[in-house]
mmCIF file as gemmi writes it, N, C-alpha and C atoms, coordinates in Angstrom:
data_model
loop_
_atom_site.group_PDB
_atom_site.id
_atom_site.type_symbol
_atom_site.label_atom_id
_atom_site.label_alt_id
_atom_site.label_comp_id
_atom_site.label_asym_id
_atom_site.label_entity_id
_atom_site.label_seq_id
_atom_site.pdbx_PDB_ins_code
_atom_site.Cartn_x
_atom_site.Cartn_y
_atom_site.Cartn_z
_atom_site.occupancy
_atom_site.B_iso_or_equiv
_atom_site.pdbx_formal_charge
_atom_site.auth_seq_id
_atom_site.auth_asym_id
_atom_site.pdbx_PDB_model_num
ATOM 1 N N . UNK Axp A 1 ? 125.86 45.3 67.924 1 0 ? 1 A 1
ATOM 2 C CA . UNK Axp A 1 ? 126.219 45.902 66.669 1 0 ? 1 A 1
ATOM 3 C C . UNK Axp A 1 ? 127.485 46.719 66.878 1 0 ? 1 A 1
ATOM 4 N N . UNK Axp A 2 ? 127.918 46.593 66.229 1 0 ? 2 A 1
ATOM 5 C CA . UNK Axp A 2 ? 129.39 47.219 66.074 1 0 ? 2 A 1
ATOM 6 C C . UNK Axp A 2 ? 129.997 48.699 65.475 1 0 ? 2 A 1
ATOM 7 N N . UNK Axp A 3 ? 130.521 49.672 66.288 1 0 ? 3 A 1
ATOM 8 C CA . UNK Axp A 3 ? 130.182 50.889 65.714 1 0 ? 3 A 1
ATOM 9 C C . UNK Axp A 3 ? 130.362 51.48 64.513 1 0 ? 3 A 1
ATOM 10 N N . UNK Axp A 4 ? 130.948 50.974 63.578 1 0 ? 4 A 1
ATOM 11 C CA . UNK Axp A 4 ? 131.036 51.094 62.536 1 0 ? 4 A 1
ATOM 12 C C . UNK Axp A 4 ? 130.268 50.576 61.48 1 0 ? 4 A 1
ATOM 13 N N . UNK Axp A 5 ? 129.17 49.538 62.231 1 0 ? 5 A 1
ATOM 14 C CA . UNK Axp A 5 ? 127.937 48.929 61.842 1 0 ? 5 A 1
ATOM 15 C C . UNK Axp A 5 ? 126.889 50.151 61.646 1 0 ? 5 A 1
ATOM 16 N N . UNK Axp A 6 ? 126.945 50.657 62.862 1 0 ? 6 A 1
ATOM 17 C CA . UNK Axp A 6 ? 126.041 51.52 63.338 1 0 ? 6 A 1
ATOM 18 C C . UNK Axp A 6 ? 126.104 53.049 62.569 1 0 ? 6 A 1
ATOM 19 N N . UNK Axp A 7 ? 127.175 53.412 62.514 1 0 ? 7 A 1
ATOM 20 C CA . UNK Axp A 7 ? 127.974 54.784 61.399 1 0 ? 7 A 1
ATOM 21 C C . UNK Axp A 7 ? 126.961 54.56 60.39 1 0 ? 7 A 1
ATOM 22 N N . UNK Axp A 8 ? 127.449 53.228 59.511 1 0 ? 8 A 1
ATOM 23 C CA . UNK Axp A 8 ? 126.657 52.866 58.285 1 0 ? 8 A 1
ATOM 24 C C . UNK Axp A 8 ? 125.423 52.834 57.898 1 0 ? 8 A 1
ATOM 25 N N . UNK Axp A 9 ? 124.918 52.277 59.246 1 0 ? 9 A 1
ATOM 26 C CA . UNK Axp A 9 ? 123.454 52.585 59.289 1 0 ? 9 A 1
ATOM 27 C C . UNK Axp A 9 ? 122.755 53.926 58.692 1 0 ? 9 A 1
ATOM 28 N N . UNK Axp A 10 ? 123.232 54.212 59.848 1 0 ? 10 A 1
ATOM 29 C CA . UNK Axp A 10 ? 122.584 56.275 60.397 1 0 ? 10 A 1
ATOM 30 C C . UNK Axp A 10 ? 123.01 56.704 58.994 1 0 ? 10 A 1
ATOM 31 N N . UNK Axp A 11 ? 124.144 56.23 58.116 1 0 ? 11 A 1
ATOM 32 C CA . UNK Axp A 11 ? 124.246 57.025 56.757 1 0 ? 11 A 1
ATOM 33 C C . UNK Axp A 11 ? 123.444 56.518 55.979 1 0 ? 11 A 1
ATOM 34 N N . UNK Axp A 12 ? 123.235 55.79 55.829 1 0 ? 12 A 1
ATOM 35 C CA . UNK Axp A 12 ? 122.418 54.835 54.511 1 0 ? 12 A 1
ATOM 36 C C . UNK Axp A 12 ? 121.173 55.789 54.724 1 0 ? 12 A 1
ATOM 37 N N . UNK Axp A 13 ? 121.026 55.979 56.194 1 0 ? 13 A 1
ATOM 38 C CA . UNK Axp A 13 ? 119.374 56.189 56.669 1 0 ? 13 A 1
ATOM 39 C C . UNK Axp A 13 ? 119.518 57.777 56.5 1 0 ? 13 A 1
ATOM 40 N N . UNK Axp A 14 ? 120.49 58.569 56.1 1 0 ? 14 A 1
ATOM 41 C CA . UNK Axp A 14 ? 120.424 59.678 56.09 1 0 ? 14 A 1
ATOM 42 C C . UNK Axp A 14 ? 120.732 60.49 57.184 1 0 ? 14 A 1
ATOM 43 N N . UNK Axp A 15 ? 121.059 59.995 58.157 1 0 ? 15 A 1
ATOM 44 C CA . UNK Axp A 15 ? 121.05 60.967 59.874 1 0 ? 15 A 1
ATOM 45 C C . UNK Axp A 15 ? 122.638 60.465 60.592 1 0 ? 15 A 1
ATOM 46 N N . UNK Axp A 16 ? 122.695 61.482 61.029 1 0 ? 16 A 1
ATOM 47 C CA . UNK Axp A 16 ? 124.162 61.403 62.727 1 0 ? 16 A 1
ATOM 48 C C . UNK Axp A 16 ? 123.631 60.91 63.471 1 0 ? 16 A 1
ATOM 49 N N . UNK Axp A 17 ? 124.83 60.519 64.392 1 0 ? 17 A 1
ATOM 50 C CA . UNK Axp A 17 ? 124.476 59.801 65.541 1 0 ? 17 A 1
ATOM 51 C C . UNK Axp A 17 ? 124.103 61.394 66.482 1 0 ? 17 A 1
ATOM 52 N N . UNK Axp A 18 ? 124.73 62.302 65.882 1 0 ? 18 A 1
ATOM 53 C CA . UNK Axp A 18 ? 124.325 63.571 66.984 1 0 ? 18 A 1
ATOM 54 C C . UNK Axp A 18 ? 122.927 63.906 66.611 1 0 ? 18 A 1
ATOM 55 N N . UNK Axp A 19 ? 122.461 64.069 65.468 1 0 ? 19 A 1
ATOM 56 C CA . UNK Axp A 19 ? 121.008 63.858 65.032 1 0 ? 19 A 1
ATOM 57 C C . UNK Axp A 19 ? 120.047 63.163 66.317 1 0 ? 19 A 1
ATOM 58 N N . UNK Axp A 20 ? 120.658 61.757 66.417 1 0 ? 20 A 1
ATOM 59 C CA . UNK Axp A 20 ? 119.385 60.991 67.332 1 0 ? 20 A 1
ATOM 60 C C . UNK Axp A 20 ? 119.927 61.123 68.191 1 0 ? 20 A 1
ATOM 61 N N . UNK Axp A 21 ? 120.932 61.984 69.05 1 0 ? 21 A 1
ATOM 62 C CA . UNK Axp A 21 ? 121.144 61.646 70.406 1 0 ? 21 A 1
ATOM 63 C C . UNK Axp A 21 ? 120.37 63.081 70.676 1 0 ? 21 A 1
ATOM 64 N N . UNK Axp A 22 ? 120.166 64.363 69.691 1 0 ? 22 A 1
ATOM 65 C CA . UNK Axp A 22 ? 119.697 65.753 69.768 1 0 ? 22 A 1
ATOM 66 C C . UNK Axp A 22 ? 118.022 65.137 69.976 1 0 ? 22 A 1
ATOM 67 N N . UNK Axp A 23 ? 117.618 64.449 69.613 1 0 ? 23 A 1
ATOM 68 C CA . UNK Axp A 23 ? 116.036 64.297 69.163 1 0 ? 23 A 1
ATOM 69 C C . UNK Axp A 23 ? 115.597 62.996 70.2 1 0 ? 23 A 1
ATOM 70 N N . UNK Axp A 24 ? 116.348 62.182 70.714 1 0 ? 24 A 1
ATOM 71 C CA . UNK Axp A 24 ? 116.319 61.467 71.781 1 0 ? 24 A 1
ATOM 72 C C . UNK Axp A 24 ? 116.194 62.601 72.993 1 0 ? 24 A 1
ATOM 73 N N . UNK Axp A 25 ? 117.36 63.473 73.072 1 0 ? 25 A 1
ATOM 74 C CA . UNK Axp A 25 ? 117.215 64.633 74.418 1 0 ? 25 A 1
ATOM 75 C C . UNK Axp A 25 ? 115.874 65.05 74.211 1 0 ? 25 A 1
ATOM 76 N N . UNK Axp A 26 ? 115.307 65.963 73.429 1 0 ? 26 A 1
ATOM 77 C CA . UNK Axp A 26 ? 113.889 66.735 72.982 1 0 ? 26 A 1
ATOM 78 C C . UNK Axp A 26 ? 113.136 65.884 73.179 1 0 ? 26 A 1
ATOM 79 N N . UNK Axp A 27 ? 113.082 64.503 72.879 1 0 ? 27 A 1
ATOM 80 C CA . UNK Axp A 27 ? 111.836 63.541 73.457 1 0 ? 27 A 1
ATOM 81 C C . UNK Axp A 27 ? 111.533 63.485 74.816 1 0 ? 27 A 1
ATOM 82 N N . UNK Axp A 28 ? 112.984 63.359 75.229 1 0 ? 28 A 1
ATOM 83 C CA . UNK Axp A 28 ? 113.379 62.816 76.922 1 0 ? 28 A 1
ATOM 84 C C . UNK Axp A 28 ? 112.905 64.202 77.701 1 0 ? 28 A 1
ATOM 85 N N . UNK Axp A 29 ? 112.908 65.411 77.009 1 0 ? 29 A 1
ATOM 86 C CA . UNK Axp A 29 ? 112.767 66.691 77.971 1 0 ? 29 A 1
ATOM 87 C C . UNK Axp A 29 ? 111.185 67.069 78.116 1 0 ? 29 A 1
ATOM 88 N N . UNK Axp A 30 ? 110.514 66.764 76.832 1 0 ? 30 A 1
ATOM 89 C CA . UNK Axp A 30 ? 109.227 66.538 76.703 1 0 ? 30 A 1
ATOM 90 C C . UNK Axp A 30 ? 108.205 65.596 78.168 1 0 ? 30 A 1
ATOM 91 N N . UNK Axp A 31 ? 109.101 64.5 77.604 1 0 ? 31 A 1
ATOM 92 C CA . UNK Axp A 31 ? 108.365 63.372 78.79 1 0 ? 31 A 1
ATOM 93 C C . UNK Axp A 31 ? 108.42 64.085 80.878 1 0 ? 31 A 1
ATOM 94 N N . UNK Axp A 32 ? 109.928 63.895 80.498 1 0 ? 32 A 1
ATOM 95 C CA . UNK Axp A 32 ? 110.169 65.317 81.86 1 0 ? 32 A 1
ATOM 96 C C . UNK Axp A 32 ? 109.383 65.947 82.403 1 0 ? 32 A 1
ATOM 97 N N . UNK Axp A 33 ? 109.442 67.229 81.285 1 0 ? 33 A 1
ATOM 98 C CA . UNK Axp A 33 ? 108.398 68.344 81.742 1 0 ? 33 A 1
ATOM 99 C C . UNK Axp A 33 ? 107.179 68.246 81.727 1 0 ? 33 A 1
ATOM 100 N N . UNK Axp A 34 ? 106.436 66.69 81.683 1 0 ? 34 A 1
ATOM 101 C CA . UNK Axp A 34 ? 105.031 66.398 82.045 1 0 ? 34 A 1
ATOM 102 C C . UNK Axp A 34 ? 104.808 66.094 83.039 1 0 ? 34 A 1
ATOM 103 N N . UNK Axp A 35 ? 105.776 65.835 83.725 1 0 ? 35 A 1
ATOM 104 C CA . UNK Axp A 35 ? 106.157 65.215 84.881 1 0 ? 35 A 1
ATOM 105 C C . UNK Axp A 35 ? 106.093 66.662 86.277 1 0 ? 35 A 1
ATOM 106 N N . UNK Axp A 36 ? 105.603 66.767 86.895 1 0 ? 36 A 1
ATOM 107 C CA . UNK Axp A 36 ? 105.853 67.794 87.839 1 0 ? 36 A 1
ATOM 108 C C . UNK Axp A 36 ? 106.31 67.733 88.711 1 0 ? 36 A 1
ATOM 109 N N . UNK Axp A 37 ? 106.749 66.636 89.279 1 0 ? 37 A 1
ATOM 110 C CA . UNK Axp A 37 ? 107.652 65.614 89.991 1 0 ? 37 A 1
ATOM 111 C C . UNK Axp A 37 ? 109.009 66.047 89.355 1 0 ? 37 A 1
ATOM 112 N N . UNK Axp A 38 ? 109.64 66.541 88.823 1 0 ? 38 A 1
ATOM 113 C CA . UNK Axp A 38 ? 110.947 66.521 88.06 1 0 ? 38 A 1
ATOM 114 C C . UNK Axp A 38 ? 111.207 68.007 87.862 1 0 ? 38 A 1
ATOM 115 N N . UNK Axp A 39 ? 112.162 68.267 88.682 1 0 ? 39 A 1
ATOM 116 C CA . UNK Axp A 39 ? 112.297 69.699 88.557 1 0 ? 39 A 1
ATOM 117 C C . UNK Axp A 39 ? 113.483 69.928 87.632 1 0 ? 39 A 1
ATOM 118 N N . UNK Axp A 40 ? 113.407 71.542 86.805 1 0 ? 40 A 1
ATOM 119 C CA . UNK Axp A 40 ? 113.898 71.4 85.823 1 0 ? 40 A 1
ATOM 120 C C . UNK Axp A 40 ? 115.678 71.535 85.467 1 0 ? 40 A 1
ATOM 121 N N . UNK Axp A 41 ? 116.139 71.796 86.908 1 0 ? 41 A 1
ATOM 122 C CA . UNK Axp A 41 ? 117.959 71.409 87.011 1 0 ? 41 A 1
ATOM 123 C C . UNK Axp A 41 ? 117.753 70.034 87.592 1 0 ? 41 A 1
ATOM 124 N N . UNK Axp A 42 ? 117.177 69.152 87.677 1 0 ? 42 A 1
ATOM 125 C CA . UNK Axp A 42 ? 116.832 67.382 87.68 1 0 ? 42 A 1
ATOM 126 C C . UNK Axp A 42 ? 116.747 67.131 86.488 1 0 ? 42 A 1
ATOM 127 N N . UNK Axp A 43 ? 115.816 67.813 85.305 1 0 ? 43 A 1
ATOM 128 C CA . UNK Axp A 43 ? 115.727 67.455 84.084 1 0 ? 43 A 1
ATOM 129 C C . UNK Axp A 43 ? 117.086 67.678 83.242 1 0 ? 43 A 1
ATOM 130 N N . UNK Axp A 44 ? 117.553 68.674 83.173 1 0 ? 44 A 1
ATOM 131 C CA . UNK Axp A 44 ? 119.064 68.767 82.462 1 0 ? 44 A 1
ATOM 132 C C . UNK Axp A 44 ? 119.909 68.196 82.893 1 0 ? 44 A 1
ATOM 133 N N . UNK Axp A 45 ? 119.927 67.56 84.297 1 0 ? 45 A 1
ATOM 134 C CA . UNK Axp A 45 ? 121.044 66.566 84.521 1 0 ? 45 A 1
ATOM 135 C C . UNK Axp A 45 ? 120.781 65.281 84.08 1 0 ? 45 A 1
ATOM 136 N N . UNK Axp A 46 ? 119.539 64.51 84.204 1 0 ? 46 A 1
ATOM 137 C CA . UNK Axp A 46 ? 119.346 63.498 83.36 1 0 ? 46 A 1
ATOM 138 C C . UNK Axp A 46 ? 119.268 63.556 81.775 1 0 ? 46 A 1
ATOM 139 N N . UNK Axp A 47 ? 118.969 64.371 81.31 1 0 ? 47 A 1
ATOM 140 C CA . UNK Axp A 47 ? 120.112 64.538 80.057 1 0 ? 47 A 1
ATOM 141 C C . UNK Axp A 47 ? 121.053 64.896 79.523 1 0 ? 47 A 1
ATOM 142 N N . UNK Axp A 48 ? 121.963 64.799 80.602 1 0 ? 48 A 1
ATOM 143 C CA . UNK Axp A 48 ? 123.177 65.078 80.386 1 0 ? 48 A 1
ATOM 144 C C . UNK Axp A 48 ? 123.925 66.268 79.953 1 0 ? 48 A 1
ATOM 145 N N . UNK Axp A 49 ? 122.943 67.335 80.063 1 0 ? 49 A 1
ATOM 146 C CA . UNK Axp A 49 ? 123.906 68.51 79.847 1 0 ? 49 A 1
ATOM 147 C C . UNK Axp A 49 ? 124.531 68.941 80.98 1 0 ? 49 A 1
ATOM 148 N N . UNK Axp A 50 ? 125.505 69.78 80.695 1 0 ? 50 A 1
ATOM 149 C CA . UNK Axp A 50 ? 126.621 70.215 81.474 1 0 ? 50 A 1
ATOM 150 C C . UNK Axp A 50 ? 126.059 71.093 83.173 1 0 ? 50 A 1
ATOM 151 N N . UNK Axp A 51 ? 124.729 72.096 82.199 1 0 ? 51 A 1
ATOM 152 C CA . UNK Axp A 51 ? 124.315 73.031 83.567 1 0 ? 51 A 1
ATOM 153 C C . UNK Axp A 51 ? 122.95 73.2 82.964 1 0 ? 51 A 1
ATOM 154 N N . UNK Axp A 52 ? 121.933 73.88 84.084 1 0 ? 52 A 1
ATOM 155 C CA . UNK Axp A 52 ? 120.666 74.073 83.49 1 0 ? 52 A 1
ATOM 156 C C . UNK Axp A 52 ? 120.848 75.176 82.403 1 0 ? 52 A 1
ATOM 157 N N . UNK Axp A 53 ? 121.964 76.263 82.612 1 0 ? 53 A 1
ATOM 158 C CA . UNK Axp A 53 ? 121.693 76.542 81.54 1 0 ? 53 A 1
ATOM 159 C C . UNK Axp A 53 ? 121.621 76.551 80.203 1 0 ? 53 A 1
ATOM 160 N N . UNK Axp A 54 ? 122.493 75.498 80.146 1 0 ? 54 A 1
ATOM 161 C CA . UNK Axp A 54 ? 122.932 74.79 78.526 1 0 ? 54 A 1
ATOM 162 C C . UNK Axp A 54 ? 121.439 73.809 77.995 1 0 ? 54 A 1
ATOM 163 N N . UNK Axp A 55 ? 120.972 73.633 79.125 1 0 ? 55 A 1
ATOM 164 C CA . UNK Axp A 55 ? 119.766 73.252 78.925 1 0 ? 55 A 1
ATOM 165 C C . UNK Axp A 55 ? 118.309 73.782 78.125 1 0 ? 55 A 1
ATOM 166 N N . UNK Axp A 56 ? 118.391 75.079 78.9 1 0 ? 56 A 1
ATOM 167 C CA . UNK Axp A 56 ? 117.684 75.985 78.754 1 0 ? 56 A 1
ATOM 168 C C . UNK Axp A 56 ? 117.707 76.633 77.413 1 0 ? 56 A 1
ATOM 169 N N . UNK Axp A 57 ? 119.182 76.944 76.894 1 0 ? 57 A 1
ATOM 170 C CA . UNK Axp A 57 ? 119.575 77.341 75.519 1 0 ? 57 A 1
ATOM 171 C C . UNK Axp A 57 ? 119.496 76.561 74.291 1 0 ? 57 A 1
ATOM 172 N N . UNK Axp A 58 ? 119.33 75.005 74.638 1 0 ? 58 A 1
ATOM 173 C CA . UNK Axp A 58 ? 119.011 73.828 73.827 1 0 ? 58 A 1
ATOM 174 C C . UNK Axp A 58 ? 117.575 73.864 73.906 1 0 ? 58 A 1
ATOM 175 N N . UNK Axp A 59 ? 116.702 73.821 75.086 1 0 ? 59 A 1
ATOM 176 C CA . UNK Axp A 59 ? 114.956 73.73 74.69 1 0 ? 59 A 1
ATOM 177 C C . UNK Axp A 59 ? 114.612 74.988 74.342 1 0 ? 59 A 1
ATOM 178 N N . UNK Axp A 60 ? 114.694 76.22 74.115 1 0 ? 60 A 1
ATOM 179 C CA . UNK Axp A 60 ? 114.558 77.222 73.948 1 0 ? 60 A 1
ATOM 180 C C . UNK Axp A 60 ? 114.828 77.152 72.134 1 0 ? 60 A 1
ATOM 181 N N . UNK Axp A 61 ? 115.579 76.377 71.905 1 0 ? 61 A 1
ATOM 182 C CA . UNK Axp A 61 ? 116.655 76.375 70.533 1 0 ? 61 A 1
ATOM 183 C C . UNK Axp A 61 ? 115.212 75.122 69.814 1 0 ? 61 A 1
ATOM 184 N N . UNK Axp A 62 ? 115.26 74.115 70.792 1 0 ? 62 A 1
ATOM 185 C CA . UNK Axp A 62 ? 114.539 72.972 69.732 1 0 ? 62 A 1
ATOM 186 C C . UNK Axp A 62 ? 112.827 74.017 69.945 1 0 ? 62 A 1
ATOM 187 N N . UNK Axp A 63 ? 112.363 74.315 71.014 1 0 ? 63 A 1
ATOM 188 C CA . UNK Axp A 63 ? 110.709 74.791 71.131 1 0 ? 63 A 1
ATOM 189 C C . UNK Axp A 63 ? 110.721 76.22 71.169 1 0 ? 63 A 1
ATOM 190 N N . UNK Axp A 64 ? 111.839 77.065 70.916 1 0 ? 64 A 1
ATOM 191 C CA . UNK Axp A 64 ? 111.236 78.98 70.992 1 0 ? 64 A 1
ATOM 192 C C . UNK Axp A 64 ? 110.386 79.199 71.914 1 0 ? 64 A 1
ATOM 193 N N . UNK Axp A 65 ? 110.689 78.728 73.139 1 0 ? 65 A 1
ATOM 194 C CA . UNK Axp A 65 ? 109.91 78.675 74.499 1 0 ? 65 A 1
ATOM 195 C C . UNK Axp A 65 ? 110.997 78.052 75.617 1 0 ? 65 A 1
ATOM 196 N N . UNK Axp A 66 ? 110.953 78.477 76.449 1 0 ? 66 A 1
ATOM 197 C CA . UNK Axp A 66 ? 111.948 78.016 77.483 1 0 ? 66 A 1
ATOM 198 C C . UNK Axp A 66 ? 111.028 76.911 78.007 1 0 ? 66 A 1
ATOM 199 N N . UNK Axp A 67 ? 112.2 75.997 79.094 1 0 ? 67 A 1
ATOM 200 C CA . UNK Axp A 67 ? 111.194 74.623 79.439 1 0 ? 67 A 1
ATOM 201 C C . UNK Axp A 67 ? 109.909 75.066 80.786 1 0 ? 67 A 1
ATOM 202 N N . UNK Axp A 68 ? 109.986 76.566 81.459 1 0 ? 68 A 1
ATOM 203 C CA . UNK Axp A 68 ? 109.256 76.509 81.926 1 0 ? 68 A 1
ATOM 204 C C . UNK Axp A 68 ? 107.538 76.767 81.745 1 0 ? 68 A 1
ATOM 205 N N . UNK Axp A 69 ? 107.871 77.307 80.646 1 0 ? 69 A 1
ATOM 206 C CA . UNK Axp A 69 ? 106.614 78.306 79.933 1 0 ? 69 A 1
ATOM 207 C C . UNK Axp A 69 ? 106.159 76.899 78.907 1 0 ? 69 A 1
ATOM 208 N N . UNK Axp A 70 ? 106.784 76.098 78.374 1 0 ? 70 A 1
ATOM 209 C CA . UNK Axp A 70 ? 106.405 75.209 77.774 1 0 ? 70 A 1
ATOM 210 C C . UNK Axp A 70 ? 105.916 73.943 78.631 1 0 ? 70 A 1
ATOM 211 N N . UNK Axp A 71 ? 106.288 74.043 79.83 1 0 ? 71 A 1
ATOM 212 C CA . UNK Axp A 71 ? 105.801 72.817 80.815 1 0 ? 71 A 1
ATOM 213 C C . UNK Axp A 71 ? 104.726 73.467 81.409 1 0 ? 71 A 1
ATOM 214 N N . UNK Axp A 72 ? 103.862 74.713 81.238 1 0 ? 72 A 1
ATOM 215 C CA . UNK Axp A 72 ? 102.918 75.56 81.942 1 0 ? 72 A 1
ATOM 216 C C . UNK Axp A 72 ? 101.987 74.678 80.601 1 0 ? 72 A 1
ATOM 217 N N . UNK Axp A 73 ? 102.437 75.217 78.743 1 0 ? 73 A 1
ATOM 218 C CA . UNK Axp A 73 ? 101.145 74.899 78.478 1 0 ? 73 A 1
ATOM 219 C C . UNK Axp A 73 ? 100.925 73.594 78.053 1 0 ? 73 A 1
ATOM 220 N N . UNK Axp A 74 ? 102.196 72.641 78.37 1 0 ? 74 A 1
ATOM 221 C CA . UNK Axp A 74 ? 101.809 71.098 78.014 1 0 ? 74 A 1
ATOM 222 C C . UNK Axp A 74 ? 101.904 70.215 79.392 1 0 ? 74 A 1
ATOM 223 N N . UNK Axp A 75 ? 102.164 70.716 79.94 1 0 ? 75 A 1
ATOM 224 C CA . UNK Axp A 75 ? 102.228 69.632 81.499 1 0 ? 75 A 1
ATOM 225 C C . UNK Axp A 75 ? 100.665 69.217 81.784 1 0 ? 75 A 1
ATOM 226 N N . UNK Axp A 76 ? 100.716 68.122 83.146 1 0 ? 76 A 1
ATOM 227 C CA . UNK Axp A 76 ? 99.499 67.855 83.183 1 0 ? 76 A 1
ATOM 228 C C . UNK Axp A 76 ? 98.51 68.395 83.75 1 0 ? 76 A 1
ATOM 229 N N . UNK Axp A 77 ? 98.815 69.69 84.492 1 0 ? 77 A 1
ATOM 230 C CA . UNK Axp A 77 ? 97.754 70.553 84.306 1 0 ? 77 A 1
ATOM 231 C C . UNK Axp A 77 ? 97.461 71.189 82.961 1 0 ? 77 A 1
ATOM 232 N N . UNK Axp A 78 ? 97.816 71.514 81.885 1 0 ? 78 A 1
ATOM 233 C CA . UNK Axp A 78 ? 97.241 71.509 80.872 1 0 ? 78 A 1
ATOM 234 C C . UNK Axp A 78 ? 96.519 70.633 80.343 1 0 ? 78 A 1
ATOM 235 N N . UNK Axp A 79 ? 97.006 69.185 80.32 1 0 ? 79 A 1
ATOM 236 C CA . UNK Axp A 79 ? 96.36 68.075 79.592 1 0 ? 79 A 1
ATOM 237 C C . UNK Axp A 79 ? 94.71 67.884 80.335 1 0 ? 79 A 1
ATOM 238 N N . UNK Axp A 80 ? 94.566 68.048 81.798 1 0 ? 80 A 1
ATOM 239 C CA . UNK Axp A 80 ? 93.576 68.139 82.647 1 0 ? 80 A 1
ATOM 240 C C . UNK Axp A 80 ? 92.545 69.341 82.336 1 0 ? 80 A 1
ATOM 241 N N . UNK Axp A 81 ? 92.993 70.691 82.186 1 0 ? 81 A 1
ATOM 242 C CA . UNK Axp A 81 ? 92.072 71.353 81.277 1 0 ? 81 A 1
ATOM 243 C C . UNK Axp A 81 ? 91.511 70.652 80.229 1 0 ? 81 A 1
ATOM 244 N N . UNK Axp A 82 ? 92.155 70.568 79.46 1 0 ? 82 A 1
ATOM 245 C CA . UNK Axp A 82 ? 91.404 69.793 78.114 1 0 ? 82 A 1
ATOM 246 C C . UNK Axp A 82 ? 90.023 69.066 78.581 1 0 ? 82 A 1
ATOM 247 N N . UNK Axp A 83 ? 90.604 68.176 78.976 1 0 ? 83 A 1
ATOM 248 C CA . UNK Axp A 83 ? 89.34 67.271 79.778 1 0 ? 83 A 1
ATOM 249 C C . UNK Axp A 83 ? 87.979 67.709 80.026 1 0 ? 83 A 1
């Protein structure tokens, strides 16, 4: 598809391409921080931000929780409580 295909799209559909690349990251940081295997200046470099802390100021921004306090109550030791 061709990017000006793609422009058209995302408008018709109502959204930016910065829209789904913002909500693609928040998915991708989610999956991450379930992960305990993946430490969290590993996690901001695979999504491409600049430093952990730009990171930190973006999950803090999308969850009002920084990624560590939010990977305490959704990681898989949380999910294992449940259980």
């Amino acid at each position: 598809m061709g990017a000006r295909t793609l422009q058209r799209r995302l408008t018709d559909a109502g959204i930016t391409f910065q829209q789904v690349v913002e909500e693609t990251r928040r998915e991708l940081a989610h999956h991450y921080l379930k992960q305990r295997s993946v430490e969290l200046s590993e996690a901001a470099f695979l999504l491409g931000f600049e430093d952990a802390n730009s990171f930190f100021r973006a999950f803090r921004a999308w969850e009002g929780t920084s990624p560590s306090e939010w990977r305490t109550r959704n990681g898989p030791a949380a999910t294992e409580a449940l259980r």
